[in-house]
KOLMARTOR-858340 format. One record per residue (C-alpha): z, x, y; residue in one letter; residue number from 1. Coordinates in nm, 2 decimals, always signed. Layout:
BEGIN
R       zz       xx       yy   r     k
R        Z        X        Y   a   NUM
...
This chain:
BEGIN
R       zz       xx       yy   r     k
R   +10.43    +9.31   +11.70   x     1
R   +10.44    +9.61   +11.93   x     2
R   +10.66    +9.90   +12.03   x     3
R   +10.75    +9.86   +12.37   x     4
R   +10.64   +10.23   +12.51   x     5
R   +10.82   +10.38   +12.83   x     6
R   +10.56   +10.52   +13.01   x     7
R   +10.77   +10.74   +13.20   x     8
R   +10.67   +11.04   +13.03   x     9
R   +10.85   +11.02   +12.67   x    10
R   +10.80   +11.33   +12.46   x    11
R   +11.02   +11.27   +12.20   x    12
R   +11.10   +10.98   +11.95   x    13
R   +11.29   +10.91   +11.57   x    14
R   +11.21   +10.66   +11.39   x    15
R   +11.39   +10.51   +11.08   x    16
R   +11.17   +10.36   +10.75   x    17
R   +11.37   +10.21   +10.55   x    18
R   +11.34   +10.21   +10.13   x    19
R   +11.10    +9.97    +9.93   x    20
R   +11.07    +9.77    +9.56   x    21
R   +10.70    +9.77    +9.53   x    22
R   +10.46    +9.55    +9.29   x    23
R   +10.76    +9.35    +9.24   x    24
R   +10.71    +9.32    +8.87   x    25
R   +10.38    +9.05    +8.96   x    26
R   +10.18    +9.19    +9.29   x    27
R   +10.09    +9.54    +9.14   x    28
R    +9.99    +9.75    +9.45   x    29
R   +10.03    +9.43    +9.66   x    30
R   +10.37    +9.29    +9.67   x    31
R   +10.67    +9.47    +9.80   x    32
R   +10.99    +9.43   +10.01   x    33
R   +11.23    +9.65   +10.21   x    34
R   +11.55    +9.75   +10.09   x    35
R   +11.82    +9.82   +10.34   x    36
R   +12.07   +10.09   +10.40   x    37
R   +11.82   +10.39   +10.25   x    38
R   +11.58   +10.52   +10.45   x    39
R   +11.42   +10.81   +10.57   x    40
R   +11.44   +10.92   +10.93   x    41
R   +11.17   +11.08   +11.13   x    42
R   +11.15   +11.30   +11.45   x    43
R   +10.79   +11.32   +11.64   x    44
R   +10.70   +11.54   +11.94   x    45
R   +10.40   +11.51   +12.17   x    46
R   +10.24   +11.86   +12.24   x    47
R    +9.94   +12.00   +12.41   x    48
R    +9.81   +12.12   +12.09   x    49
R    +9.51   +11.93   +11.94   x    50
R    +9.68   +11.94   +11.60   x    51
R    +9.99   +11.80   +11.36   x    52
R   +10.20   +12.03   +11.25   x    53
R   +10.54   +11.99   +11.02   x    54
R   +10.84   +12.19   +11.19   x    55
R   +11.12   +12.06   +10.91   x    56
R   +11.21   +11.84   +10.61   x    57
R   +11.56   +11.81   +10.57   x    58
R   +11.76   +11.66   +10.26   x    59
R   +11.47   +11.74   +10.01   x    60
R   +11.58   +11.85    +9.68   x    61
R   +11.25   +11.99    +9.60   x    62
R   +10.99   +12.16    +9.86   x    63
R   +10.78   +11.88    +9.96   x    64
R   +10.42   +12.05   +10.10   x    65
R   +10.48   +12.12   +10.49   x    66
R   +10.08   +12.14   +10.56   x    67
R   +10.00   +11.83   +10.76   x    68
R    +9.72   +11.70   +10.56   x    69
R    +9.92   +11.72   +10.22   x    70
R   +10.21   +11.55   +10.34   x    71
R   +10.20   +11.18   +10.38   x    72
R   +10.38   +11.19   +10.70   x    73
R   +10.12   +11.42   +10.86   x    74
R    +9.79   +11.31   +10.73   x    75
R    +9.91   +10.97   +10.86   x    76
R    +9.94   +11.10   +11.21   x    77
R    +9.62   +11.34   +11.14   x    78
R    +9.45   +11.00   +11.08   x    79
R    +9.59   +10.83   +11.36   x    80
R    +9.48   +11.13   +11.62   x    81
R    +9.09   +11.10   +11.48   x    82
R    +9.08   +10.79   +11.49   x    83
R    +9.18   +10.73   +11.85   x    84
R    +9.07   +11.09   +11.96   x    85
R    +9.42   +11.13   +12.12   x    86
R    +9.31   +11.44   +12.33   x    87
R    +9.73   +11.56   +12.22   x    88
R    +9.94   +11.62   +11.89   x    89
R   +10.24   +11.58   +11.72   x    90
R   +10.52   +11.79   +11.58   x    91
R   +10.69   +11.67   +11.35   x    92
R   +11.04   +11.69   +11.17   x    93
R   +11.14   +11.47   +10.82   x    94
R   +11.47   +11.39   +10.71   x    95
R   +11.49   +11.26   +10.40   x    96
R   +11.72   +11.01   +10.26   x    97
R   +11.53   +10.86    +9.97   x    98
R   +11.55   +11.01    +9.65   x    99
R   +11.23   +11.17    +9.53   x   100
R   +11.03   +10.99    +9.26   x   101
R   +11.26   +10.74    +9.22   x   102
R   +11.00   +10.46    +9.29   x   103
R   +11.18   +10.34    +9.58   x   104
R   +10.89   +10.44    +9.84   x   105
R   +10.96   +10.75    +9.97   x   106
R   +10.66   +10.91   +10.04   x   107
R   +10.59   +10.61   +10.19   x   108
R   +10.86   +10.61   +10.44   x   109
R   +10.80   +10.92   +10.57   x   110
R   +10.50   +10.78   +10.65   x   111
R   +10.61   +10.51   +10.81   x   112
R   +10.86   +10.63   +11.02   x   113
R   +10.64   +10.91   +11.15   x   114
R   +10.35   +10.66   +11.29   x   115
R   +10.65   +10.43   +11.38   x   116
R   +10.78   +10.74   +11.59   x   117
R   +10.44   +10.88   +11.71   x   118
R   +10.34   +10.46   +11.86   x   119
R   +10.62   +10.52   +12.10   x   120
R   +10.43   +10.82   +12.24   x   121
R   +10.12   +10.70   +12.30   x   122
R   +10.00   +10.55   +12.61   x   123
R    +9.89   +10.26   +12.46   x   124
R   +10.09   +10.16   +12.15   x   125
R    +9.94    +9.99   +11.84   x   126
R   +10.10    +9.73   +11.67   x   127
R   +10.25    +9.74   +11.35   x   128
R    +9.96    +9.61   +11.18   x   129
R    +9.70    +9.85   +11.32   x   130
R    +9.94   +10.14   +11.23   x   131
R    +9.95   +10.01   +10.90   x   132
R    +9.58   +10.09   +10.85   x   133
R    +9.64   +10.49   +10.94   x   134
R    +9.97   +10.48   +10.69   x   135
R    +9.72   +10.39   +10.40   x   136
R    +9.58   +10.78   +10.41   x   137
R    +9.91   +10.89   +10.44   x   138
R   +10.04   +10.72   +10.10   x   139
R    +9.72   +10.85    +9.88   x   140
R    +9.86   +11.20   +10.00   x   141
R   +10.14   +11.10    +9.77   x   142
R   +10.01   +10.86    +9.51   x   143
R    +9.59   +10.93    +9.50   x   144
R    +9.50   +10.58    +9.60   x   145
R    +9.52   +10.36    +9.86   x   146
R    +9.78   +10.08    +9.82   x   147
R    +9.99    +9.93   +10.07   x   148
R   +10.29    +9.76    +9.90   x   149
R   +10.53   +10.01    +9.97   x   150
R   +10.40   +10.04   +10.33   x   151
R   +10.39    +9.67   +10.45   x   152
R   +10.73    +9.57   +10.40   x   153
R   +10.84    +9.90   +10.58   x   154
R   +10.60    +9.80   +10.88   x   155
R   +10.71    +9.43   +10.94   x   156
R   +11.05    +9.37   +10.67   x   157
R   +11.12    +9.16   +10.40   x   158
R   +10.87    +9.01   +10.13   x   159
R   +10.47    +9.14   +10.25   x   160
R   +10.14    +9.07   +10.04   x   161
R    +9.97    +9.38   +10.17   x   162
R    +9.57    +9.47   +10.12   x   163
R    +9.40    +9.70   +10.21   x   164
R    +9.26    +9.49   +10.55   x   165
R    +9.63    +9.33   +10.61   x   166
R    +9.96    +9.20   +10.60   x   167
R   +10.11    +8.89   +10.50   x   168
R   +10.48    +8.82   +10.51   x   169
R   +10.62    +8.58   +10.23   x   170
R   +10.92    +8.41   +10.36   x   171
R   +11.22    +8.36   +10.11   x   172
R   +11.54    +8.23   +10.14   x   173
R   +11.78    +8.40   +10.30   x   174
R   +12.03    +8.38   +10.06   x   175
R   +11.81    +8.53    +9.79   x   176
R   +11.92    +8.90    +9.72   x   177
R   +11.81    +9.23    +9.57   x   178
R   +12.00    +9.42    +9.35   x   179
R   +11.82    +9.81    +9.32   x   180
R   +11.95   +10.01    +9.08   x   181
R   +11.85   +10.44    +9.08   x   182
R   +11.94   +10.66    +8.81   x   183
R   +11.95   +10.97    +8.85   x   184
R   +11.64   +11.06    +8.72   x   185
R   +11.27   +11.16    +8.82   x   186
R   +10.94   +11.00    +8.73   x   187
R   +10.69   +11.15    +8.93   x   188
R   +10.42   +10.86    +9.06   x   189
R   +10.10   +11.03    +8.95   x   190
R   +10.27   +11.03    +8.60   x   191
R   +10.37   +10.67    +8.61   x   192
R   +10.03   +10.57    +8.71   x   193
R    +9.82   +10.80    +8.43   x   194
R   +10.01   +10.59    +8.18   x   195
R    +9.84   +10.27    +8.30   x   196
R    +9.54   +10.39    +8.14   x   197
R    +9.36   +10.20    +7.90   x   198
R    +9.18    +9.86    +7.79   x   199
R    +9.38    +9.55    +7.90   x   200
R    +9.29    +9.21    +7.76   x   201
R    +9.18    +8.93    +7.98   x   202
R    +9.45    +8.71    +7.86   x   203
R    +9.70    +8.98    +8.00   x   204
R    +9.55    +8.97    +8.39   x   205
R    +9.55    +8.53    +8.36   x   206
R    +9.91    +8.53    +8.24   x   207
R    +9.98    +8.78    +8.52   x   208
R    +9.77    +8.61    +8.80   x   209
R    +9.96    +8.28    +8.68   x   210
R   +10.29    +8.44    +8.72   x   211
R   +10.21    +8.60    +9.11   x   212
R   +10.15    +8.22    +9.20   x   213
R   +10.47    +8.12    +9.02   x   214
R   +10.65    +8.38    +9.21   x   215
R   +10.51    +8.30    +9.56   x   216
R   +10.46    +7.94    +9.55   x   217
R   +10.87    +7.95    +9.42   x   218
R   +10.91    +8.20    +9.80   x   219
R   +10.74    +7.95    +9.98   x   220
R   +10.95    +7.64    +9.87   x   221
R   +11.27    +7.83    +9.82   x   222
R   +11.24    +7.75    +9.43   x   223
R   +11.43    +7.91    +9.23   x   224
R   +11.31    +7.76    +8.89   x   225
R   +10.98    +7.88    +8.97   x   226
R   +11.04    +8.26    +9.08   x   227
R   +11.24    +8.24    +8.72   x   228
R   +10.91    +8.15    +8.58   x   229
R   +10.71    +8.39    +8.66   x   230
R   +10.91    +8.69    +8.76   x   231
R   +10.81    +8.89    +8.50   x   232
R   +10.52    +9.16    +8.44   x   233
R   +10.30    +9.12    +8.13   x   234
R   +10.04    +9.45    +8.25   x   235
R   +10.27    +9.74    +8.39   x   236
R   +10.59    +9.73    +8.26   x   237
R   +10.51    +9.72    +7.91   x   238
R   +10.29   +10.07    +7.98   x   239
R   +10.56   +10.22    +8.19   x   240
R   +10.91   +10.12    +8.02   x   241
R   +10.88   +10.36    +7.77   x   242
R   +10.91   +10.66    +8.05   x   243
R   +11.22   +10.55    +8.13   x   244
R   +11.53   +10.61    +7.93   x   245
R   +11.81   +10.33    +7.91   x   246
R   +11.54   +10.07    +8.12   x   247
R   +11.54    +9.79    +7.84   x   248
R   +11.92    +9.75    +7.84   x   249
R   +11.95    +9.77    +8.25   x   250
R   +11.69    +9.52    +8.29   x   251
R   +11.86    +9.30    +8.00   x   252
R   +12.21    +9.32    +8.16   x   253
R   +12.03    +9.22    +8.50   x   254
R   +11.90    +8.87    +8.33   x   255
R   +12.20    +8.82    +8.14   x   256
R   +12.39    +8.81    +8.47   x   257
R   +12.18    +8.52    +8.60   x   258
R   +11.88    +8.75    +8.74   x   259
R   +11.54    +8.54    +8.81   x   260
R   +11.41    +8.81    +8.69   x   261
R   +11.43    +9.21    +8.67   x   262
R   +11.14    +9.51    +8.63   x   263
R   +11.05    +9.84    +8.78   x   264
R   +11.09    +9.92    +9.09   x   265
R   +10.74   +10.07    +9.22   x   266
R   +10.65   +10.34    +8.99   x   267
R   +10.99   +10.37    +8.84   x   268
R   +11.24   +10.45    +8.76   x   269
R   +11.44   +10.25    +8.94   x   270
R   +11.48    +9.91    +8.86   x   271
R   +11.52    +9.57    +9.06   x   272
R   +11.66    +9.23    +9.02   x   273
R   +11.68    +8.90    +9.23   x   274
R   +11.96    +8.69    +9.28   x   275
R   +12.00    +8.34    +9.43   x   276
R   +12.30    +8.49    +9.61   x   277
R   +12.45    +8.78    +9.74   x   278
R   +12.80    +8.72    +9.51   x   279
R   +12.56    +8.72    +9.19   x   280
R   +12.38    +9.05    +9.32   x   281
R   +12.70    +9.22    +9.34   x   282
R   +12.88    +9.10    +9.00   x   283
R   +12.57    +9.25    +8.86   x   284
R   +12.56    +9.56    +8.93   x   285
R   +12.83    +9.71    +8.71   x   286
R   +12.66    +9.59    +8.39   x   287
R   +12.32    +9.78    +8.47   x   288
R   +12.47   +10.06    +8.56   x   289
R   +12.67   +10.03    +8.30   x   290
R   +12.34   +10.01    +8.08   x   291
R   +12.20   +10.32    +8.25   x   292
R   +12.54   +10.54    +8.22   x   293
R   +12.52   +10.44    +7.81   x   294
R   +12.17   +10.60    +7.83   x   295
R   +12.33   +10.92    +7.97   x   296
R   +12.23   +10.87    +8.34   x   297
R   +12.46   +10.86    +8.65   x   298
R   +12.33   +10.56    +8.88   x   299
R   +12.33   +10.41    +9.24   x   300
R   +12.28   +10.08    +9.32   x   301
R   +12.25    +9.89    +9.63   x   302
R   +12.26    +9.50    +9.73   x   303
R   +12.01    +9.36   +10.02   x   304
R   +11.88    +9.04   +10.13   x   305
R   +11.54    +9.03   +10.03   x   306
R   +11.45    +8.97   +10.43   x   307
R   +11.60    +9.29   +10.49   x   308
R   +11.44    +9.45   +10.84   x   309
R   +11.20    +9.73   +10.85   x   310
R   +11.13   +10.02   +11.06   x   311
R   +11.30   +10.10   +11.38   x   312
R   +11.28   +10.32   +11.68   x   313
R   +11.61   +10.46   +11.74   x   314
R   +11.79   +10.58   +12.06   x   315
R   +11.95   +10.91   +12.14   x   316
């Protein structure tokens, strides 16, 4: 899939990328899917300067760096000019919608939305799947590796298995539905990731490897009964659960109201449940907030189809 560029000169485009639940509790730094309604949005400028520069980020609650090649948005479009030896640059301006380390793929977004952007300027757009390979530098700005699972399903929407060579949608049923649940606290990636440090036990990566084929082969068929059997995460969450205050309850008040299954959102620590339909999503989401308000934290949540679009150019 391509942008469609006007060749009539554009100077000027914004782009939206919209939020993400990565590793989905089986597919660590694989498996993700778009979240709609939260996004970052992203303005980019073609200039005569050989360079990418960061004008403004808006809606930050903390300085995020504004040196291209720190920021994920600009070492994206820094990788994007080298590789294609665009003789031009970008400016670029971030508004930010996503709350910081919240493990709902903001970093990534910014990202996103600024190649997104950027494809509509040049002469010969890339598809979504070539600019997914220039995103990759752009998120180990933010993270310090290279994983795409937050990136893929912002590229091409819904479900993705995403390596590090390319993307493959999952299709699910389109009644299936994602609750996401924020509170209002940090957990900063690099943090979330030093506690998966450590020996892990072979049995631990079979029972995990058997649960990813639960969970997809149940996507393929629409199978509920089999997403129920193997949504859950027998290497990460155990590590990571203990960062984050009230998560036990939240994730217990997600299965007890008919989840197929609950866990972190990315690196936490948000958390994420599926639902067979949008009416169980929704009755839901009282209880773990609920769970999260007893632990002393204020909470959003937010309902989507779990086919929910990704990026988009906008107009105006």
């Amino acid at each position: 899939m391509s942008d469609v560029l006007n060749s009539a000169g554009l100077r000027e485009a914004r782009a939206f990328a919209p939020a993400s639940v990565a590793n989905v509790a089986v597919g660590f730094d694989l498996l993700g899917y778009a979240v709609a309604g939260v996004g970052d949005t992203v303005t980019v400028r073609r200039i005569d300067a050989p360079e990418v520069r960061i004008v403004a980020i808006r809606g930050a609650v903390v300085e995020l760096p504004r040196e291209a090649a720190n920021n994920t948005a600009g070492a994206a479009l820094i990788a994007l000019r080298e590789a294609l030896a665009l003789p031009f640059g970008f400016e670029i301006e971030i508004d930010k919608g996503i709350p910081l380390s919240s493990g709902m793929g903001g970093s990534a977004a910014s990202c996103v939305a600024a190649l997104v952007a950027a494809n509509a300027l040049l002469d010969v757009p890339l598809s979504r799947e070539q600019l997914y390979l220039y995103s990759l530098d752009g998120e180990a700005v933010a993270s310090g590796s290279r994983h795409g699972d937050n990136l893929g399903p912002m590229f091409l929407g819904g479900l993705v298995l995403s390596t590090l060579e390319r993307l493959v949608p999952v299709p699910v049923p389109s009644t299936w539905h994602s609750l996401l649940v924020h509170p209002d606290a940090l957990l900063e990636t690099r943090r979330a990731r030093a506690a998966l440090q450590g020996a892990y036990e072979l049995k631990e990566f079979v029972a995990q490897s058997t649960n990813l084929a639960l969970v997809l082969a149940g996507c393929h068929a629409g199978n509920a009964d089999l997403v129920r059997a193997g949504l859950a995460d027998v290497l990460i969450e155990p590590r990571r659960a203990p960062l984050i205050v009230g998560f036990d309850a939240a994730k217990q008040a997600a299965l007890d109201a008919g989840a197929m299954g609950a866990s972190i959102s990315g690196a936490g620590p948000s958390i994420f449940a599926w639902f067979q339909t949008r009416e169980s999503a929704d009755a839901a989401a009282q209880g773990v907030q609920a769970a999260f308000a007893a632990a002393g934290f204020a909470s959003q949540a937010w309902v989507t189809p779990l086919n929910s679009p990704g990026a988009t150019l906008l107009q105006g």
